[in-house]
Each structure stands twice: as structure tokens, then as C-alpha cells.
C-alpha positions as CSV (number, residue, x, y, z in Angstrom):
1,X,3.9,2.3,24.2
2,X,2.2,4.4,21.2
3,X,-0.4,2.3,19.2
4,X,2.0,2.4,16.3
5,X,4.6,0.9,18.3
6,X,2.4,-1.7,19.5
7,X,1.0,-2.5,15.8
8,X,4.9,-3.2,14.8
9,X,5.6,-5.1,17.6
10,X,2.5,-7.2,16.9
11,X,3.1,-7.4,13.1
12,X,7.1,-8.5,13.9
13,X,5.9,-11.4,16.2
14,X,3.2,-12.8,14.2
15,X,5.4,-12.8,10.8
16,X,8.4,-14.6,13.5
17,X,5.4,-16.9,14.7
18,X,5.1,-17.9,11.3
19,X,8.1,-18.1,10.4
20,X,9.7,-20.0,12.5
21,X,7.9,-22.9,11.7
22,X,11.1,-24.4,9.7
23,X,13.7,-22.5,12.4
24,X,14.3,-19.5,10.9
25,X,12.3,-17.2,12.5
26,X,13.9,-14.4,10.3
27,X,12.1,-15.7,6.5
28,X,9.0,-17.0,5.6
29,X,8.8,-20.0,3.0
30,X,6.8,-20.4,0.7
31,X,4.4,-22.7,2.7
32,X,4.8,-20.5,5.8
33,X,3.8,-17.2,4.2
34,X,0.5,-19.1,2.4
35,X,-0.3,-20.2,6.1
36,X,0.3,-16.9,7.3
37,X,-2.1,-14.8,4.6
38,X,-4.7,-17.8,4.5
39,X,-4.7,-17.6,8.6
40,X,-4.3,-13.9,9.7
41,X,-5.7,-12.3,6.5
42,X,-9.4,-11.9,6.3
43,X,-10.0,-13.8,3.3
44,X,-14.0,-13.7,3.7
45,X,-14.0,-10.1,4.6
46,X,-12.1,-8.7,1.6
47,X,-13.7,-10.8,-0.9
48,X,-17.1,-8.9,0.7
49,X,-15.6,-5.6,0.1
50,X,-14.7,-6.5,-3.3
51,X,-17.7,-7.7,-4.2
52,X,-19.2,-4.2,-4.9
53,X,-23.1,-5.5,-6.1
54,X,-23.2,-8.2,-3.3
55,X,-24.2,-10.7,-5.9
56,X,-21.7,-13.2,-4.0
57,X,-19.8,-13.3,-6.8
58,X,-16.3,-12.2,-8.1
59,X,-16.4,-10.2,-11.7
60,X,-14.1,-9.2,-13.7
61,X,-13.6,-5.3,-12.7
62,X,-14.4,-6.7,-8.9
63,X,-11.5,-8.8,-9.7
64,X,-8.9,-5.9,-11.7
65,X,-9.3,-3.6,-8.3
66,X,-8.0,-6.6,-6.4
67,X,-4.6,-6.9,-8.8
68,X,-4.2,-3.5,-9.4
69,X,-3.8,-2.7,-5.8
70,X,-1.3,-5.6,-5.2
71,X,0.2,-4.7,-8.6
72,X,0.5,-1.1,-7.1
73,X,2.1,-2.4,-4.0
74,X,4.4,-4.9,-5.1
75,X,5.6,-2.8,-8.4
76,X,9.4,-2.4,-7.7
77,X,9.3,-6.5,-7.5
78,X,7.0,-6.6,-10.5
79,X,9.6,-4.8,-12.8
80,X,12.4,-6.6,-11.6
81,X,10.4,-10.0,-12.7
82,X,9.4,-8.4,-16.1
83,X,13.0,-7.2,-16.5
84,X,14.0,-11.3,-16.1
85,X,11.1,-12.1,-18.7
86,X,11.2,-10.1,-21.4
């Protein structure tokens, strides 16, 4: 199998690891999907990365590249919730 194949396979039975904690291997809860980022998600590493002066530390613009890439890659859910706000 290609190494793309392999990746999705891997990425399909770690999210139906998770899960199917509560029997339905087909959604996450809320409490299974927090396990899931806090457990397979290198926390550590990309706070690291964002911490561009390695002052061990978190600043504000360290921070904004953080939300502006989830904000950039959850967007079409983003305006849905902003359409329900405002």
C-alpha cells in the first residue's frame, strides 16, 4: 500500500480508537475528541514551534499565528457560527 494510503488508514483507526469509547465508533464526543488532541497531538512540540524567541513563553503574535491557522482551517464552520451569532 502507498504511504498515503497507509497515513488514511492509520488516521481512520486512531479517530475509531477514540471514538469508540462511548460505542460509536463513527463520532467523537466532546470528551473523546479532547482525549484524542491532548493524547496524539504533540502538544509540547507545537507550543516549541510557536514559541519563535524560545523565551518559554507564549506572546501575543506567538499566540494570533496559532488562531489564525485554525481560524483558516475551520472557516466554513466559523461563518456558520457567526451567521447563528450575529
Amino acid at each position: 500500500m502507498s504511504e498515503l494510503g497507509t497515513a488514511m488508514i492509520l488516521l481512520i483507526k486512531t479517530f475509531e480508537r477514540f471514538a469508540s469509547e462511548d460505542g460509536d465508533k463513527d463520532k467523537l464526543s466532546k470528551e473523546e475528541a479532547k482525549k484524542l488532541l491532548l493524547t496524539e497531538l504533540p502538544v509540547d512540540e507545537i507550543l516549541n514551534v510557536l514559541d519563535d524567541n524560545k523565551d518559554s513563553q507564549i506572546d501575543l503574535e506567538e499566540f494570533l499565528r496559532l488562531v489564525c491557522a485554525l481560524t483558516c482551517a475551520c472557516h466554513k464552520s466559523l461563518q456558520q457560527c457567526v451567521g447563528l451569532i450575529m
